[in-house]
Structure formats: C-alpha cells, structure tokens
DOTORRO-295860 format. One record per residue: y, x, z of N, C-alpha, C in turn; residue in three letters; residue number from 1. Coordinates in pm, whole numbers, always signed. Layout:
N
<fifi <Y; X; Z>; <Y; X; Z>; <Y; X; Z>; ALA; NUM>
...
//
This chain:
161
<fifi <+1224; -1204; -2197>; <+1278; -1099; -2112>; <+1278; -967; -2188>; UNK; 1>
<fifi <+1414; -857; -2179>; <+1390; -766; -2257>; <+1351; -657; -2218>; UNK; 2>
<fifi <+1229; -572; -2257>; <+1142; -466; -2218>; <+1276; -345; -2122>; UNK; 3>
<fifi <+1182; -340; -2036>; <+1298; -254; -1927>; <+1226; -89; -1981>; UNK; 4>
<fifi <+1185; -67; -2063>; <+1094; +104; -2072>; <+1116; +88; -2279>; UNK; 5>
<fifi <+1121; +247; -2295>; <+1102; +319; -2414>; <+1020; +413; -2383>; UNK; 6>
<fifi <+982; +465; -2537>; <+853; +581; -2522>; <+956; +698; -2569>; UNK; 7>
<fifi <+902; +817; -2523>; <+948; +880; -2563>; <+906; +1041; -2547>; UNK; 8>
<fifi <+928; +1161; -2596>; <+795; +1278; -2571>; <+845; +1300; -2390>; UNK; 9>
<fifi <+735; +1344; -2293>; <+707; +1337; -2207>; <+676; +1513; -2141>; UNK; 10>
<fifi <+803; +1529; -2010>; <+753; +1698; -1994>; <+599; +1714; -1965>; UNK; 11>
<fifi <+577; +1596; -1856>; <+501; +1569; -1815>; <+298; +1584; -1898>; UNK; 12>
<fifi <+307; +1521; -1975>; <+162; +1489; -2113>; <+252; +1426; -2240>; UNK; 13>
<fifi <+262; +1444; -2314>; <+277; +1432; -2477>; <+389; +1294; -2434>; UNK; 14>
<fifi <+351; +1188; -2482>; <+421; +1070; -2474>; <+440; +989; -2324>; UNK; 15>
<fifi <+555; +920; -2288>; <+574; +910; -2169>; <+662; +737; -2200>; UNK; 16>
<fifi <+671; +677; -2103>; <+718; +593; -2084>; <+846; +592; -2013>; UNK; 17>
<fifi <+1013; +566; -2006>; <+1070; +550; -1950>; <+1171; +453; -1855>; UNK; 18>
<fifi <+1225; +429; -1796>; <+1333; +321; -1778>; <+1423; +321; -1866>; UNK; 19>
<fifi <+1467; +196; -1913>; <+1585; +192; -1985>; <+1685; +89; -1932>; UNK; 20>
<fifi <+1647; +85; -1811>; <+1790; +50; -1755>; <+1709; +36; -1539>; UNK; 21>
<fifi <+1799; +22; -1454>; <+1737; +79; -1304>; <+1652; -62; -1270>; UNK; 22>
<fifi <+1531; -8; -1254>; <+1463; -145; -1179>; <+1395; -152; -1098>; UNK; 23>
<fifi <+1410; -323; -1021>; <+1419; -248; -888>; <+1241; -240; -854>; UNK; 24>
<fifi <+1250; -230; -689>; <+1131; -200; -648>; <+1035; -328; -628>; UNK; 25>
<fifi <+924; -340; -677>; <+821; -436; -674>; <+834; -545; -813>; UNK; 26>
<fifi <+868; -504; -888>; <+934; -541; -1023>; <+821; -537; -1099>; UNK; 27>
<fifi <+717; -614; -1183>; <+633; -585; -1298>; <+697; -582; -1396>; UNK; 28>
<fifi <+687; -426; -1438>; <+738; -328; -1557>; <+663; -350; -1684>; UNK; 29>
<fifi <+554; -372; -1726>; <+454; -392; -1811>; <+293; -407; -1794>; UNK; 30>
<fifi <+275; -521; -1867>; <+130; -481; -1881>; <+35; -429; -1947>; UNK; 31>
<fifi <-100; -423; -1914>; <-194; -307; -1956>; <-268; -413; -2020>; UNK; 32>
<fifi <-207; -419; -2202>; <-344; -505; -2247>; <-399; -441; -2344>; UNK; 33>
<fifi <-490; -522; -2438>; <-591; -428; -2526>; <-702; -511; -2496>; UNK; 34>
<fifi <-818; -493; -2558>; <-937; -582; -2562>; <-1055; -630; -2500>; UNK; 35>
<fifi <-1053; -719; -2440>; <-1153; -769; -2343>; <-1262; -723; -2355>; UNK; 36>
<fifi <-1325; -636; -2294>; <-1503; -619; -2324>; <-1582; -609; -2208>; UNK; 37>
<fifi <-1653; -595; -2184>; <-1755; -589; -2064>; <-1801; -416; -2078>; UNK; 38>
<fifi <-1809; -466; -1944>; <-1874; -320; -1887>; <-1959; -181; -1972>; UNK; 39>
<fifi <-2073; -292; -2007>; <-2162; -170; -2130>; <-2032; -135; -2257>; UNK; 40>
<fifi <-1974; -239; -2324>; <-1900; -201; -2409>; <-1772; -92; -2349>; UNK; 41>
<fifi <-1676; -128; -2263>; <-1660; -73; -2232>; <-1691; +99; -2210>; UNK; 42>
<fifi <-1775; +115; -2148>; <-1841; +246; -2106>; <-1858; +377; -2264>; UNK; 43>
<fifi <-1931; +261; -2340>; <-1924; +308; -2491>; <-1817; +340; -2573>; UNK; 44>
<fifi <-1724; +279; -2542>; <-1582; +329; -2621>; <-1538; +439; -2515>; UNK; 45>
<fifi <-1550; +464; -2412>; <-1481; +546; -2301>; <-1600; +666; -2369>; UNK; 46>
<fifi <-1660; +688; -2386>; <-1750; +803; -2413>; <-1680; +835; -2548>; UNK; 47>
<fifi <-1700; +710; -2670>; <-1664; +746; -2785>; <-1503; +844; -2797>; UNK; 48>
<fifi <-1405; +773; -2695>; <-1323; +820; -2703>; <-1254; +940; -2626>; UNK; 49>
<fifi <-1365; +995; -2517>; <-1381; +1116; -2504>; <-1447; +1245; -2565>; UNK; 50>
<fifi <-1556; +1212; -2703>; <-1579; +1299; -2750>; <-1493; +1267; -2895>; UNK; 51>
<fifi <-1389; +1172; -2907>; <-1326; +1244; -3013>; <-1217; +1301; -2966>; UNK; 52>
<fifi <-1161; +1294; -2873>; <-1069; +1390; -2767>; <-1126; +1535; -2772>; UNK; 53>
<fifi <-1251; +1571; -2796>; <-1280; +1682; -2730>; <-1325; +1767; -2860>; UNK; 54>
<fifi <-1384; +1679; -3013>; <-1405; +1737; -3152>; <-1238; +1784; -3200>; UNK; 55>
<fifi <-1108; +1696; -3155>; <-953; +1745; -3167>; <-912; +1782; -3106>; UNK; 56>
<fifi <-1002; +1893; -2971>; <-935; +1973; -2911>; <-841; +1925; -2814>; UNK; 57>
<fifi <-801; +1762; -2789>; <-714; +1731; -2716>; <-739; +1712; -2586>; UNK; 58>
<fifi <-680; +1685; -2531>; <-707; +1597; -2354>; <-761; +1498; -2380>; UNK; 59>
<fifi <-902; +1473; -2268>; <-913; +1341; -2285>; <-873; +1233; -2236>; UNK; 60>
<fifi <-788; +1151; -2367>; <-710; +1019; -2387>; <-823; +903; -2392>; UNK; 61>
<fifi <-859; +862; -2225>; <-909; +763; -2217>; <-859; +623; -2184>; UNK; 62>
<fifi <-841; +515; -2254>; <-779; +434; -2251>; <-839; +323; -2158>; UNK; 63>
<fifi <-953; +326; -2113>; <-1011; +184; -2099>; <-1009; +179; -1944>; UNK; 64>
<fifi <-957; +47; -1921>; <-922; +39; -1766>; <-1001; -87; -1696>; UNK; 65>
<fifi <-1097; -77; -1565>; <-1137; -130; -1535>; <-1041; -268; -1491>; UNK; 66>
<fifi <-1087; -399; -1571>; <-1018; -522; -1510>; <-1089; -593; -1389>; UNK; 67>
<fifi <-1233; -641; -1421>; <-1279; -663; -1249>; <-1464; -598; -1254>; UNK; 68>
<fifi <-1567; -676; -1192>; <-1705; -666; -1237>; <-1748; -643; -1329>; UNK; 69>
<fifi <-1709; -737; -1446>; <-1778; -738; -1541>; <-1720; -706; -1666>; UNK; 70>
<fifi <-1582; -685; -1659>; <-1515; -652; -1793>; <-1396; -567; -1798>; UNK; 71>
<fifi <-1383; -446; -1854>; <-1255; -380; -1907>; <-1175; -400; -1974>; UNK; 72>
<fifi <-1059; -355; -1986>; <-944; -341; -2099>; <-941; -222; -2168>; UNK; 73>
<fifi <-942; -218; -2306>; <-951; -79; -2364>; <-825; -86; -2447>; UNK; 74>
<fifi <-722; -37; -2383>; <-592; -32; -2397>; <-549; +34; -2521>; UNK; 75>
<fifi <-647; +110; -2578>; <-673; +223; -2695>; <-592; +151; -2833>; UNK; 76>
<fifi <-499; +26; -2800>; <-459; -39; -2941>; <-286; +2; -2926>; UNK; 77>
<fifi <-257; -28; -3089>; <-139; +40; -3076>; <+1; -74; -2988>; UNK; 78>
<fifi <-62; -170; -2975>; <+54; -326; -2900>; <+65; -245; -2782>; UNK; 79>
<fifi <-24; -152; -2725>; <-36; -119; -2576>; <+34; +18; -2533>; UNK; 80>
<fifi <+167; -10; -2498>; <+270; +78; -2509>; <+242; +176; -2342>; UNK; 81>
<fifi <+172; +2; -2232>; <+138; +85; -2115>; <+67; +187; -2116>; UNK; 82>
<fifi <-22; +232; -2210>; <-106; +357; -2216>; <-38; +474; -2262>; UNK; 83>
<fifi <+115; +504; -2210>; <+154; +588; -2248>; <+247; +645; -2106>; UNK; 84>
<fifi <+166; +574; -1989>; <+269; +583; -1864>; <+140; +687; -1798>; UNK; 85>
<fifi <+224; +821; -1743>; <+104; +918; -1731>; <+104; +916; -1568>; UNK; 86>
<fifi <+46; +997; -1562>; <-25; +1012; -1378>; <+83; +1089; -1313>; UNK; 87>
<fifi <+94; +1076; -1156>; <+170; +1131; -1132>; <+139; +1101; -933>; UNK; 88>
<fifi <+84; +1292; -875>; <+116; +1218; -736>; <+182; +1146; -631>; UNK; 89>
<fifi <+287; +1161; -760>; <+455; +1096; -615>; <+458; +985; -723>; UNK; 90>
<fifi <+412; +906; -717>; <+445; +771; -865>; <+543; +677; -787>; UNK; 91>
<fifi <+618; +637; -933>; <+701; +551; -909>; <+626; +407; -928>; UNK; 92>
<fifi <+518; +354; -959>; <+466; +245; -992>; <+352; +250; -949>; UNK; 93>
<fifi <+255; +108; -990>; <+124; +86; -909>; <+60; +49; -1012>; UNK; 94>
<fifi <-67; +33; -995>; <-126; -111; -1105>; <-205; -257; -1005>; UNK; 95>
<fifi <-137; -356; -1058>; <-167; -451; -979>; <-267; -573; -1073>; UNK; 96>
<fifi <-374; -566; -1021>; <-463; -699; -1109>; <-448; -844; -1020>; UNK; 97>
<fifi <-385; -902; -1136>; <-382; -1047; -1103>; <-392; -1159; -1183>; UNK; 98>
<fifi <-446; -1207; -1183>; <-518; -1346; -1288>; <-554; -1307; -1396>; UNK; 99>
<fifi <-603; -1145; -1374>; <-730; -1139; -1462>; <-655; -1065; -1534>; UNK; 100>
<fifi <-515; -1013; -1537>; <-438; -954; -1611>; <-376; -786; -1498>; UNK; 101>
<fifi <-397; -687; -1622>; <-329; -581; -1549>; <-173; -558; -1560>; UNK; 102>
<fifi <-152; -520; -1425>; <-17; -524; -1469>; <+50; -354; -1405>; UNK; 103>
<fifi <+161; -307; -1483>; <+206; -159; -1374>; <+337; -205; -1313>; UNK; 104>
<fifi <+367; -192; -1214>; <+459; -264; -1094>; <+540; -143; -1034>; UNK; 105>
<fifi <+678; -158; -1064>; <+731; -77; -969>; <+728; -42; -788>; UNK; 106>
<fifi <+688; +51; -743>; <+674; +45; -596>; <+764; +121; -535>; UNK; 107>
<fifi <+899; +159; -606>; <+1024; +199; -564>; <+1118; +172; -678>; UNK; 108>
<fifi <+1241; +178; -624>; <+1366; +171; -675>; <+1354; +232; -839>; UNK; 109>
<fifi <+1334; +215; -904>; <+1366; +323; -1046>; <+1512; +311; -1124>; UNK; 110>
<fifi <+1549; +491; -1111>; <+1641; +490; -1205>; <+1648; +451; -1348>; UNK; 111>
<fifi <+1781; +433; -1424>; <+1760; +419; -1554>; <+1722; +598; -1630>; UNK; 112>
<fifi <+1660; +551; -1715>; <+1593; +722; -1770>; <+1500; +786; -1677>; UNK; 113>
<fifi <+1447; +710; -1550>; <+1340; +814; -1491>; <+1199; +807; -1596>; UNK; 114>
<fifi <+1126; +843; -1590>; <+1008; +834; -1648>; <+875; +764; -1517>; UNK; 115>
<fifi <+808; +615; -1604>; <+747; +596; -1549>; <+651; +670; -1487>; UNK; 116>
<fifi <+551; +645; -1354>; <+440; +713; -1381>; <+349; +621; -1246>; UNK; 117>
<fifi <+247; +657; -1251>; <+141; +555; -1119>; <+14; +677; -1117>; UNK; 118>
<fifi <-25; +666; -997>; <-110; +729; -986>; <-290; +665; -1067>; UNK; 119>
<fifi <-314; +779; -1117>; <-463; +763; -1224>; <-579; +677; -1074>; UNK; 120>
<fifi <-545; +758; -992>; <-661; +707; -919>; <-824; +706; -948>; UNK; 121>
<fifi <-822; +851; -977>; <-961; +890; -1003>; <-1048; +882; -924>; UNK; 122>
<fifi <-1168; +900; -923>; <-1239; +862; -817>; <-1287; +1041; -760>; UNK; 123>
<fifi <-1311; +1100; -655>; <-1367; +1227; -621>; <-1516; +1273; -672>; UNK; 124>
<fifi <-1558; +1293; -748>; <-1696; +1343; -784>; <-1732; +1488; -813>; UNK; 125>
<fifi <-1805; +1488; -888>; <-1842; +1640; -904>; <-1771; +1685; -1064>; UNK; 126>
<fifi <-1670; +1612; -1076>; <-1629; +1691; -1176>; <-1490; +1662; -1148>; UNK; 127>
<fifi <-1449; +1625; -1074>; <-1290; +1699; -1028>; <-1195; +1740; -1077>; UNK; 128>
<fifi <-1266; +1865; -1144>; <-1192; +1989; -1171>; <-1156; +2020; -1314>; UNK; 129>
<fifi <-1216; +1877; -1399>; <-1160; +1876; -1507>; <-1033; +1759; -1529>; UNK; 130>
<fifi <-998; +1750; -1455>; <-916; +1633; -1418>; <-762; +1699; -1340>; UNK; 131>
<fifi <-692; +1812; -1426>; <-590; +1857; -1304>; <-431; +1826; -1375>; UNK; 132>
<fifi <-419; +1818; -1230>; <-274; +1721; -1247>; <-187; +1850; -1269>; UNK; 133>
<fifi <-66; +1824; -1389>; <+34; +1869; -1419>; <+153; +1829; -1419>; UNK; 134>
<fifi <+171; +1694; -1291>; <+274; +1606; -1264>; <+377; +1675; -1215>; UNK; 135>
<fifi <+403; +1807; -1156>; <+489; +1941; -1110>; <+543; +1800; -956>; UNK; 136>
<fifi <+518; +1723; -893>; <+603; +1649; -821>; <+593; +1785; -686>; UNK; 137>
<fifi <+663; +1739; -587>; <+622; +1835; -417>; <+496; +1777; -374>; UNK; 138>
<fifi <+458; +1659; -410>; <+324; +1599; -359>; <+169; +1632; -434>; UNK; 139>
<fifi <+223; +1729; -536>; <+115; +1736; -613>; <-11; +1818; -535>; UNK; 140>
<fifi <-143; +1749; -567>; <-247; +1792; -502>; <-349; +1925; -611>; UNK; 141>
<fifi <-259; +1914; -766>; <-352; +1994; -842>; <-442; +1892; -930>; UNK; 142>
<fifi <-455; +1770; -882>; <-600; +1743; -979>; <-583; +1578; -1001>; UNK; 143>
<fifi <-620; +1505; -1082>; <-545; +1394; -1134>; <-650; +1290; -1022>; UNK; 144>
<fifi <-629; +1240; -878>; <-739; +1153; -827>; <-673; +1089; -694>; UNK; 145>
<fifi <-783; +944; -641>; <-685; +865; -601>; <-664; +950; -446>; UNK; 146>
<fifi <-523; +881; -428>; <-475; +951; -279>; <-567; +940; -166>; UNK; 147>
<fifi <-668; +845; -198>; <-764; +795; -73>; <-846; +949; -65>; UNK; 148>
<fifi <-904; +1024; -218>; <-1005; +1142; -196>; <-902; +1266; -158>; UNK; 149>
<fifi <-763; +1240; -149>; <-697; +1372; -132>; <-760; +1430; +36>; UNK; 150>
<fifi <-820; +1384; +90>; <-924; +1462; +232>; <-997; +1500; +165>; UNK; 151>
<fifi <-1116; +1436; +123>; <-1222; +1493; +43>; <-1125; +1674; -48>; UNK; 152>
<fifi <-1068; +1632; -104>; <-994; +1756; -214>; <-954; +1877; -126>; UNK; 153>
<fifi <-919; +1860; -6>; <-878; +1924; +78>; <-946; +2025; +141>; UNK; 154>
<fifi <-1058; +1908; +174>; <-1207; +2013; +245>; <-1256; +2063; +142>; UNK; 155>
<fifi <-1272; +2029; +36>; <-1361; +2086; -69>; <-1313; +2257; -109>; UNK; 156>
<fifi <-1168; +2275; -139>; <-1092; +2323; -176>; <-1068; +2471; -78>; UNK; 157>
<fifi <-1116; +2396; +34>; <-1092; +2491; +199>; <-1248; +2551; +139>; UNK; 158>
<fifi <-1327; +2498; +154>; <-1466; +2591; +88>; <-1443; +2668; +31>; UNK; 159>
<fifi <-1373; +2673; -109>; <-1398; +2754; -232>; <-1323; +2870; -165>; UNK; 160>
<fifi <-1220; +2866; -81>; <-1171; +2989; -37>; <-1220; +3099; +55>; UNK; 161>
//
C-alpha cells in the first residue's frame, strides 16, 4: 500500500507530517514504531532524551510512547516517520493500540496537503506549563494535554487570575 503522508517543514513545530492525497475518516495513516523496551528502559531514554533537548537548547523531542504495562516504543529511530506528526487541539487523527502495535488513525475526513496532527494527550500535573500548545487551532487550550484535563486547566487557570 502506498504511504498516504510526506514530511515536510511544519508552521506548526519544525517537521510535520502531511496528506498526500484525501483520506478518509477512520483510516490507519501510519504507525508508531521504534524499539521495544520496557518501562525502566524506557523512562531512561525519555530523560536521556530530554536533557539532550535541553544542553541544544531545543524543545523537548520526546519520542517514547507508552505501548501497554510493561513496555514502550521509543520512536526516536530514523524508520519512524510517525514521530514527526505534532500535537494539535482540534486533531485530525487519534492513536489507536492494537495487537500490541501503535497505530495514528484518521478521526475525520483529511484533505490532500492538510497536515497531520492528534492530540499529545498529556497528562495534567504540576508542570503543565512547560508543555504549551502552539497548534493556533479555535480549540486551542494554550498547553499541549489530554482533552479529559481541559476542566482541570480551566479551574486552575481561573485561580491564577
């Protein structure tokens, strides 16, 4: 089957993923692979690869995506083109785990040339606020996390004022 997405620079964060031709809705667009590890390993490359994000001054480009209990995907290899599909509150896609495999799934119609995107689905904690979304959508909440804490973000946010 021939890849329905190109990479390409992104208004959005640096590199972006696009359609290259319209597809439809509930469609698996690509998957999220890269190297099986477990949890502790895991955790260790997610650190490693936030403090070399942060010695180059960049964003941190964390690649590693929880697959179930006991083991991640650390997408951080160059085969893994999905790690280039950025966050976005109004997303056109999902991520769906199934047989142990991640996959990003269209959850609407996509044009040809839109730019992928799925929501990060961060979790709400106490650091939030290093996490802010620059997706420009009408739905944007400000901060890269899943739609479930957008109450939590809300009240929090009503405080600071």
């Amino acid at each position: 089957m021939k890849k329905s997405w190109y990479k390409k620079k992104s208004s959005l964060h640096g590199s972006g993923l696009f359609a290259n031709r319209d597809i439809k809705k509930a469609e698996q667009v690509i998957q999220y692979i890269g190297d099986k590890v477990t949890k502790k390993e895991g955790d260790k490359r997610a650190d490693k690869q936030i403090k070399k994000a942060q010695k180059n001054k960049k964003n941190g480009m964390v690649y590693v995506f929880e697959l179930n209990k006991k083991y991640d995907i650390d997408g951080g290899v160059a085969r893994n083109y999905a790690r280039f599909i950025n966050h976005s509150c109004d997303p056109n896609c999902e991520v769906e785990i199934t047989n142990n495999e991640i996959w990003i799934s269209s959850i609407k119609r996509i044009k040809k040339y839109t730019e992928l995107t799925y929501n990060y689905g961060y979790p709400f904690d106490s650091d939030f606020e290093e996490h802010i979304c620059k997706c420009g959508s009408k739905k944007c909440v400000g901060y890269i996390l899943s739609d479930d804490d957008w109450p939590k973000l809300k009240k929090e946010l009503q405080k600071k004022k």
